[in-house]
mmCIF file of the C-alpha atoms, coordinates in Angstrom:
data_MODEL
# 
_entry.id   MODEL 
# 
loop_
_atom_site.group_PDB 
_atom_site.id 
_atom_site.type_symbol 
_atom_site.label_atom_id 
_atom_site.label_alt_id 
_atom_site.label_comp_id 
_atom_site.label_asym_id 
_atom_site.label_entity_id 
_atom_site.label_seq_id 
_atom_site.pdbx_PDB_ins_code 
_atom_site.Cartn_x 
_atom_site.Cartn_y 
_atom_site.Cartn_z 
_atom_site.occupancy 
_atom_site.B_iso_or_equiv 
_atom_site.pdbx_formal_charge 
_atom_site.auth_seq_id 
_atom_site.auth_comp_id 
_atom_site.auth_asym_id 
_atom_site.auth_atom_id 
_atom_site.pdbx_PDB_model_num 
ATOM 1   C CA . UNK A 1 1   ? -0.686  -48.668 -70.720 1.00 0.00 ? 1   UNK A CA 1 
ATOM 2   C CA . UNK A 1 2   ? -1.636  -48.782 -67.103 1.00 0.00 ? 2   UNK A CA 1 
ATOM 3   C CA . UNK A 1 3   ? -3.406  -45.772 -65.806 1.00 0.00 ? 3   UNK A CA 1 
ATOM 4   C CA . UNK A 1 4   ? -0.293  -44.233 -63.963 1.00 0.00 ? 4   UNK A CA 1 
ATOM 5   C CA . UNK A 1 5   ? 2.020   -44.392 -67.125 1.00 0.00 ? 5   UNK A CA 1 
ATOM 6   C CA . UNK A 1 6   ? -1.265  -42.963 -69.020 1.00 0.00 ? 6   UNK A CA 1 
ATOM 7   C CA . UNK A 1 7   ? -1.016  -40.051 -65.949 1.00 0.00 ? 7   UNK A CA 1 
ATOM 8   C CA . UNK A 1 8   ? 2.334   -39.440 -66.523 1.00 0.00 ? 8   UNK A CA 1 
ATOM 9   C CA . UNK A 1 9   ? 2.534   -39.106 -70.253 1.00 0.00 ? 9   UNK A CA 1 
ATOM 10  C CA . UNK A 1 10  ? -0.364  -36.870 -70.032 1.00 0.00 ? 10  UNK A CA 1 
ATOM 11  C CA . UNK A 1 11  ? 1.305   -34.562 -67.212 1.00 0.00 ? 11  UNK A CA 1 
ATOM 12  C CA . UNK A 1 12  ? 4.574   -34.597 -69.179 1.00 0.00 ? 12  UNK A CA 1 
ATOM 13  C CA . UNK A 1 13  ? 3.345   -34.020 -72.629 1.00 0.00 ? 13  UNK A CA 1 
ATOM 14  C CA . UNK A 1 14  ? 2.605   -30.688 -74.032 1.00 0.00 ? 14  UNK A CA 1 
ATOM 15  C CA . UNK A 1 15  ? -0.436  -29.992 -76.872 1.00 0.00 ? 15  UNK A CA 1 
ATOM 16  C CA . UNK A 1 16  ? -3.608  -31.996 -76.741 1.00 0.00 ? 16  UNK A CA 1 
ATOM 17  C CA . UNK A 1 17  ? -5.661  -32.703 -80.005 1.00 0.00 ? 17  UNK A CA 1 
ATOM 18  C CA . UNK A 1 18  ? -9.402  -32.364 -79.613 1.00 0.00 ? 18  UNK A CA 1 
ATOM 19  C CA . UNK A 1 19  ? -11.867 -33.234 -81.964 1.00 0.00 ? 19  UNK A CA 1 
ATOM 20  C CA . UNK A 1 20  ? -15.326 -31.623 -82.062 1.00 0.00 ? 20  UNK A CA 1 
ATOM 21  C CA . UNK A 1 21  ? -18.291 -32.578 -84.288 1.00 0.00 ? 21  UNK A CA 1 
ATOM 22  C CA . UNK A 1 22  ? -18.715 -30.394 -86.740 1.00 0.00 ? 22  UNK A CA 1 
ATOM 23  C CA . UNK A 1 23  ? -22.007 -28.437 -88.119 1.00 0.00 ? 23  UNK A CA 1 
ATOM 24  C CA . UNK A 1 24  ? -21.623 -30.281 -91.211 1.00 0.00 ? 24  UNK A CA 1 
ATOM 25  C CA . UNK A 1 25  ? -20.496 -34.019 -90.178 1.00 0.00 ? 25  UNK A CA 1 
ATOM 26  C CA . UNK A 1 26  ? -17.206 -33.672 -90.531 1.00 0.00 ? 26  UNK A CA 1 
ATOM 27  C CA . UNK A 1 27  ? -14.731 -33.876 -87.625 1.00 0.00 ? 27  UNK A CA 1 
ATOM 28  C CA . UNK A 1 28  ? -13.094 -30.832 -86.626 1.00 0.00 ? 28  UNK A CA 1 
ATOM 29  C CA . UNK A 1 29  ? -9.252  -30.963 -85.146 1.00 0.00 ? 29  UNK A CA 1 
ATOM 30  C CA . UNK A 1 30  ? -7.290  -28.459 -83.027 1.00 0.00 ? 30  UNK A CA 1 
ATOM 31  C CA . UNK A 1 31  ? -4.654  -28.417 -80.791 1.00 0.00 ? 31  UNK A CA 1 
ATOM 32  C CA . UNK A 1 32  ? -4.626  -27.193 -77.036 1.00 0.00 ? 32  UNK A CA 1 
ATOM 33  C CA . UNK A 1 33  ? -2.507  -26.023 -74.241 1.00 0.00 ? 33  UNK A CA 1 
ATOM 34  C CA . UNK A 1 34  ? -3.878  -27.918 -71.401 1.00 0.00 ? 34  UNK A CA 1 
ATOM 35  C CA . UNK A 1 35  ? -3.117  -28.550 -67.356 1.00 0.00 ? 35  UNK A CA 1 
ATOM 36  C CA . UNK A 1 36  ? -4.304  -31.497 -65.426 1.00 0.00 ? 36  UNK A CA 1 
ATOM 37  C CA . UNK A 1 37  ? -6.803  -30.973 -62.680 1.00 0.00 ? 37  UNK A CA 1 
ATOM 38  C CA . UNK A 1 38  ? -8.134  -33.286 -59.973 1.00 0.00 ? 38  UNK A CA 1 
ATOM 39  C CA . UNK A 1 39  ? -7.277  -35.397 -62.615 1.00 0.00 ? 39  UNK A CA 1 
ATOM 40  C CA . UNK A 1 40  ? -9.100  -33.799 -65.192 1.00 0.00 ? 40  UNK A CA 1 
ATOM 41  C CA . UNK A 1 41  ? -7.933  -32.548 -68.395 1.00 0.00 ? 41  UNK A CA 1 
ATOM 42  C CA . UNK A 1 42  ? -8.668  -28.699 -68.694 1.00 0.00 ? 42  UNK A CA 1 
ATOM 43  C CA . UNK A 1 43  ? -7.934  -26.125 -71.550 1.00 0.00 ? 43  UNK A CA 1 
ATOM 44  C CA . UNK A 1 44  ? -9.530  -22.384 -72.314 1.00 0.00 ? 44  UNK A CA 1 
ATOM 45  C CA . UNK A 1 45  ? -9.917  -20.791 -75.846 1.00 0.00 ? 45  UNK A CA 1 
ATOM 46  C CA . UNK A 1 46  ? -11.708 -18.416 -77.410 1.00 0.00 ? 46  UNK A CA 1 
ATOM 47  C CA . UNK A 1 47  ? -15.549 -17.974 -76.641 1.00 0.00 ? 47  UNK A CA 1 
ATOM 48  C CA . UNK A 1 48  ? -16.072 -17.762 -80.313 1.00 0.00 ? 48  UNK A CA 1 
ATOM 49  C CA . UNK A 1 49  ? -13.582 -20.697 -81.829 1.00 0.00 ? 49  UNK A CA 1 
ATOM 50  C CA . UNK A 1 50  ? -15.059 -22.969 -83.582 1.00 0.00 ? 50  UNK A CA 1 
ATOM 51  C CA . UNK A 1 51  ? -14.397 -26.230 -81.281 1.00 0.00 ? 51  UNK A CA 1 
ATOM 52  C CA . UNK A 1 52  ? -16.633 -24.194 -78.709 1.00 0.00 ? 52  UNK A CA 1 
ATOM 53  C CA . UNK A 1 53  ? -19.898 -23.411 -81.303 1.00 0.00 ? 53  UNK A CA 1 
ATOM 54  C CA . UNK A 1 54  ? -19.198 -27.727 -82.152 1.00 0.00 ? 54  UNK A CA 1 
ATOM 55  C CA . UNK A 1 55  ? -19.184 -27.806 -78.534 1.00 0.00 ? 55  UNK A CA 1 
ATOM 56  C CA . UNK A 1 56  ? -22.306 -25.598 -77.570 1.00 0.00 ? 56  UNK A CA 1 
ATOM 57  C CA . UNK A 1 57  ? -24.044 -27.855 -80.212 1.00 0.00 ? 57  UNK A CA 1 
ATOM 58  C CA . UNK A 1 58  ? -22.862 -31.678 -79.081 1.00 0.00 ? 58  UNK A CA 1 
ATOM 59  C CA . UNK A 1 59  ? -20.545 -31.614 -76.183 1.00 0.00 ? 59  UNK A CA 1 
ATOM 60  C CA . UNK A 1 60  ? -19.042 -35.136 -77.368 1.00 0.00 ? 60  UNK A CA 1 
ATOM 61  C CA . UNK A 1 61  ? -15.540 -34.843 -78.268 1.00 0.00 ? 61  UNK A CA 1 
ATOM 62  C CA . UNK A 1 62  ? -12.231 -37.250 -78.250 1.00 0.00 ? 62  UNK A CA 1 
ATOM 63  C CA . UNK A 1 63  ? -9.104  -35.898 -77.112 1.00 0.00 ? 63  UNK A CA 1 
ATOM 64  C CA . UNK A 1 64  ? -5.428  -37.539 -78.039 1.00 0.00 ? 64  UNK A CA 1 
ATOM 65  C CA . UNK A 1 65  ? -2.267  -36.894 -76.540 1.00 0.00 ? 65  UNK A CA 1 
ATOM 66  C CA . UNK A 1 66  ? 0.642   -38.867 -78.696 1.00 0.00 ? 66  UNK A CA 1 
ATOM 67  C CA . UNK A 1 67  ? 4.073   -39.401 -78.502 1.00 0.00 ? 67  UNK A CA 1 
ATOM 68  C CA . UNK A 1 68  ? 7.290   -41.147 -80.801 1.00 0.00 ? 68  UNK A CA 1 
ATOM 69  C CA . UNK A 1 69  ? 8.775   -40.969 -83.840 1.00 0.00 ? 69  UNK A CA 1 
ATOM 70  C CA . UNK A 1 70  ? 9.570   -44.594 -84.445 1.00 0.00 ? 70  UNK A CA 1 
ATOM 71  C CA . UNK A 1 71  ? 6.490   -47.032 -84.732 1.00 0.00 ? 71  UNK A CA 1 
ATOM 72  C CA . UNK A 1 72  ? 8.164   -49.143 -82.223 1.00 0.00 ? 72  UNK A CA 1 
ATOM 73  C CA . UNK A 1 73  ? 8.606   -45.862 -80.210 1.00 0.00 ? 73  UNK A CA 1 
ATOM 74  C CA . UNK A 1 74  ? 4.940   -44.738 -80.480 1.00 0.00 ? 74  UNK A CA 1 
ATOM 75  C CA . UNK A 1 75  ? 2.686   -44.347 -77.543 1.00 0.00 ? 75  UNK A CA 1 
ATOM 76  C CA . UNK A 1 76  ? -0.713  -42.424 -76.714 1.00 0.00 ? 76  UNK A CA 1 
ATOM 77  C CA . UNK A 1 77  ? -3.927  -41.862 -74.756 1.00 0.00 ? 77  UNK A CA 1 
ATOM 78  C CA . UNK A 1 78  ? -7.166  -41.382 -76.579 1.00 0.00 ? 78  UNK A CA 1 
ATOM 79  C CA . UNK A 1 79  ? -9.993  -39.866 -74.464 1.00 0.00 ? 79  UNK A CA 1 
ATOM 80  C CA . UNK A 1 80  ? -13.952 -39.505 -75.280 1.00 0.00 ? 80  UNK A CA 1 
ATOM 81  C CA . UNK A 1 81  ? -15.218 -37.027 -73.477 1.00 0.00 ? 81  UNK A CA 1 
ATOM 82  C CA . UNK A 1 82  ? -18.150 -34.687 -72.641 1.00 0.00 ? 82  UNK A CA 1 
ATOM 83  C CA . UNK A 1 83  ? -16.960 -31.042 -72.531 1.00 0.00 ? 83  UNK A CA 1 
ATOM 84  C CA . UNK A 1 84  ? -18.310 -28.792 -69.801 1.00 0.00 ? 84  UNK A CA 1 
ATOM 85  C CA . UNK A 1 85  ? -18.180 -25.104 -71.184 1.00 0.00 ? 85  UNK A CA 1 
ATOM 86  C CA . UNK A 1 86  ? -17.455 -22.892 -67.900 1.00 0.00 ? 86  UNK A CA 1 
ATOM 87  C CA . UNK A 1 87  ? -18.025 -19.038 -68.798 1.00 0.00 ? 87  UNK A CA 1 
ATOM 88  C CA . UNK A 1 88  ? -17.232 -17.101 -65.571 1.00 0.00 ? 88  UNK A CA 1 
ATOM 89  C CA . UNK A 1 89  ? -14.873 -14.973 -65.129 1.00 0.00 ? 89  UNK A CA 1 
ATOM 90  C CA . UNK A 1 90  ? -13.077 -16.096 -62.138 1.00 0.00 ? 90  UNK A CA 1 
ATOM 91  C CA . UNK A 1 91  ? -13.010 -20.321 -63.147 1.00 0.00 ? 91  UNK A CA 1 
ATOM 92  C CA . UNK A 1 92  ? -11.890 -18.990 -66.476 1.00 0.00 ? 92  UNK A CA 1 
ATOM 93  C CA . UNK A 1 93  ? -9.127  -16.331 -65.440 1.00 0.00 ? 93  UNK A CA 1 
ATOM 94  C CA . UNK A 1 94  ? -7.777  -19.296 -63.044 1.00 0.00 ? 94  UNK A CA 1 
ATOM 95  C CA . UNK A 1 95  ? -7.470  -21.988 -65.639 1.00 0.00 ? 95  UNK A CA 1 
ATOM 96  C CA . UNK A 1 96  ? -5.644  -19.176 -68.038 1.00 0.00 ? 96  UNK A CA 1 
ATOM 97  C CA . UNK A 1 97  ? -2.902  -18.384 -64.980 1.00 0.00 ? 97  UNK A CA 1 
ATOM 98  C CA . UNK A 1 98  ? -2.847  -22.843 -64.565 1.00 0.00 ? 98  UNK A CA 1 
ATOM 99  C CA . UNK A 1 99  ? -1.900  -22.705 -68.358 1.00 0.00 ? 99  UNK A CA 1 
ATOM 100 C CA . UNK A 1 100 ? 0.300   -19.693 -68.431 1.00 0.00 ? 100 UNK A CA 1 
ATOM 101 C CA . UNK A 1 101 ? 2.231   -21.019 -65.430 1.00 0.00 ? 101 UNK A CA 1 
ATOM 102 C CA . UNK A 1 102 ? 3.050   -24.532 -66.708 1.00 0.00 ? 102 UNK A CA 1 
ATOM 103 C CA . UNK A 1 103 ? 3.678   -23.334 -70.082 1.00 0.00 ? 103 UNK A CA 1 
ATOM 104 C CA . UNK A 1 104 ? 6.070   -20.280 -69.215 1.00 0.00 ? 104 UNK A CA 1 
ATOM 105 C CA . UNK A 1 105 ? 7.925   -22.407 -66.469 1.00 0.00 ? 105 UNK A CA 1 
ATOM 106 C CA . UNK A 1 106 ? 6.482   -20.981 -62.973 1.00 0.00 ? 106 UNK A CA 1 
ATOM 107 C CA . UNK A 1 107 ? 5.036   -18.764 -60.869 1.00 0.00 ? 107 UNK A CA 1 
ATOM 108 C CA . UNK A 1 108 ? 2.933   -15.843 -62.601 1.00 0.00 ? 108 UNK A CA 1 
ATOM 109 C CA . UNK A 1 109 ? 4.131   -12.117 -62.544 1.00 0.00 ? 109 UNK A CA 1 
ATOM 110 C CA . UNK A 1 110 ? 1.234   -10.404 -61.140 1.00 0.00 ? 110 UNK A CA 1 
ATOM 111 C CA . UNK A 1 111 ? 1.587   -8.148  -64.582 1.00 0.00 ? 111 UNK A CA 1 
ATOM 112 C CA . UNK A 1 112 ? 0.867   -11.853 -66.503 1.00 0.00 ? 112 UNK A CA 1 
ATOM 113 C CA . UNK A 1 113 ? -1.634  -12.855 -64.216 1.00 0.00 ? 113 UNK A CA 1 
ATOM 114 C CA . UNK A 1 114 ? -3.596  -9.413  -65.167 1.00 0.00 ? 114 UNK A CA 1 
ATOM 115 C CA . UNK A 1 115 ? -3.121  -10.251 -68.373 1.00 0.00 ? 115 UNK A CA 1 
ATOM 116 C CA . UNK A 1 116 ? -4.776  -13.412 -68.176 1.00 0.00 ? 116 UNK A CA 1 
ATOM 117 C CA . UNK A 1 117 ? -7.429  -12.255 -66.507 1.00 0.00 ? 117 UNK A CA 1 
ATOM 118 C CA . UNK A 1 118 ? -7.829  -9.514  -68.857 1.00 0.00 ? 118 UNK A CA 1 
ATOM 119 C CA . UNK A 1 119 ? -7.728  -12.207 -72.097 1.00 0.00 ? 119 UNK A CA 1 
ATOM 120 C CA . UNK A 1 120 ? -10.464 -14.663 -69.847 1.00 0.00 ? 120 UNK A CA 1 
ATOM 121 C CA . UNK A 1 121 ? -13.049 -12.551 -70.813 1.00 0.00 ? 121 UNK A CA 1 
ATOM 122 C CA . UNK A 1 122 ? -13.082 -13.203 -74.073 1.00 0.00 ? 122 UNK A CA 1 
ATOM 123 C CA . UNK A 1 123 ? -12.206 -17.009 -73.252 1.00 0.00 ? 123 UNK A CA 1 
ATOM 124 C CA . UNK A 1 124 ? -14.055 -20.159 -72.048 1.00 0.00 ? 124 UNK A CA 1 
ATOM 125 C CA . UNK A 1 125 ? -12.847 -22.731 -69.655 1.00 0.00 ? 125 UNK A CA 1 
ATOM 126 C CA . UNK A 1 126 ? -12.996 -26.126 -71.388 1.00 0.00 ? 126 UNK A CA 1 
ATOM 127 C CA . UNK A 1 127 ? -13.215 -29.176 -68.621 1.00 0.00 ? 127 UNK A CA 1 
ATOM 128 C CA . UNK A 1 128 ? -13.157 -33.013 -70.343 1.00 0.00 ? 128 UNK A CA 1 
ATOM 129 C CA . UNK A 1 129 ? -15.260 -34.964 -68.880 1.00 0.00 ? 129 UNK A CA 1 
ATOM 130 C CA . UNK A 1 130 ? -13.877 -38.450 -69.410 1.00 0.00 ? 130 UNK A CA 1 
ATOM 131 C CA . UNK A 1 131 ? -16.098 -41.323 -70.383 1.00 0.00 ? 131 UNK A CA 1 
ATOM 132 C CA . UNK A 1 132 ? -13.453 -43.780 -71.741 1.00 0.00 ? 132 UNK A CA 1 
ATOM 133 C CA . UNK A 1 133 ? -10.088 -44.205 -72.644 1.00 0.00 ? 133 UNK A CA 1 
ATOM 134 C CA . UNK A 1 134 ? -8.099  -46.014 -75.455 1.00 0.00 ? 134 UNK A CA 1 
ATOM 135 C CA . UNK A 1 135 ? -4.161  -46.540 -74.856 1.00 0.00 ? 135 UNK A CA 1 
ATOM 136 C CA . UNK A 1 136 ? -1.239  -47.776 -76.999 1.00 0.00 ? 136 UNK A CA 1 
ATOM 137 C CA . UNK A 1 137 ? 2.537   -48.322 -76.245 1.00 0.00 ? 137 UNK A CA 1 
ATOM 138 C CA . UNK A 1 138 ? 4.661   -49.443 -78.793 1.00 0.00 ? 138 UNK A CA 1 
ATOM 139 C CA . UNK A 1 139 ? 7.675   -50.220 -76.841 1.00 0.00 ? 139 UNK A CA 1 
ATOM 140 C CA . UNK A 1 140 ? 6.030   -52.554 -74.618 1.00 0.00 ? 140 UNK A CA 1 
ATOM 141 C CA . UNK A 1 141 ? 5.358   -54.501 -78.159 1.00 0.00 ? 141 UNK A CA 1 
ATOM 142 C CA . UNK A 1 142 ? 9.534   -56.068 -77.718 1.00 0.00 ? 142 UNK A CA 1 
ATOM 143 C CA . UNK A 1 143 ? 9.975   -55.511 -81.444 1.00 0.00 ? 143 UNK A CA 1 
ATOM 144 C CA . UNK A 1 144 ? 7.215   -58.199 -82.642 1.00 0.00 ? 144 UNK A CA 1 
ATOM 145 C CA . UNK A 1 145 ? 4.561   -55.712 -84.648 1.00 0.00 ? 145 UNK A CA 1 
# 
């Protein structure tokens, strides 16, 4: 995949899988609501999630957005990635709004952006820090697996 059809399925897709190391070895998988910035990947969640203890502990972590249904259809970006924890109030509230706006479709109510303000302090900024990438697409494979 070149790196603007990699940019574009990341902008148009919707839930990013991130995978932290866990405590005890094993891998540890959740999905995220995330927004692009300066080309960056960025997310928030809970201060006290598990993904951000993995994270306080090793900040490594690989992050796949996917796509298809068909194996001729399928197509993906895999990302490893240092995660930068951000903890104030402000960077955090603003990320929140950046998710709740391309989520919900637009603009932010200034009743939603209080609210997201309100949840961000109980929330961490997450910002991906890419290192490498991986990328498949199955459709440029013309049928011949």
């Amino acid at each position: 995949m070149t790196a603007g059809e990699a940019a574009e399925l990341l902008a148009n897709s919707r839930t990013v899988t991130c995978a932290t190391n866990g405590r005890d070895g094993w891998p540890h998988l959740m999905p995220l609501w995330y927004v692009i910035r300066g080309g960056e990947l960025w997310s928030w969640t809970y201060a006290k999630s598990q993904k951000v203890r993995n994270l306080e502990r090793d900040p490594r972590c690989t992050l796949q957005v996917e796509t298809g249904t068909e194996y001729g259809e399928l197509r993906g970006v895999m990302l490893a990635c240092h995660a930068a924890i951000h903890r104030e109030l402000d960077a955090v509230a603003a990320v929140g709004a950046e998710i709740a706006a391309r989520y919900g479709g637009g603009a932010l109510e200034p009743d939603l952006e209080a609210a997201m303000r309100a949840q961000a302090a109980k929330r961490v900024a997450l910002q991906f820090l890419e290192r490498r990438r991986a990328s498949w697409d199955h459709r440029k494979l013309g049928g011949t697996y």
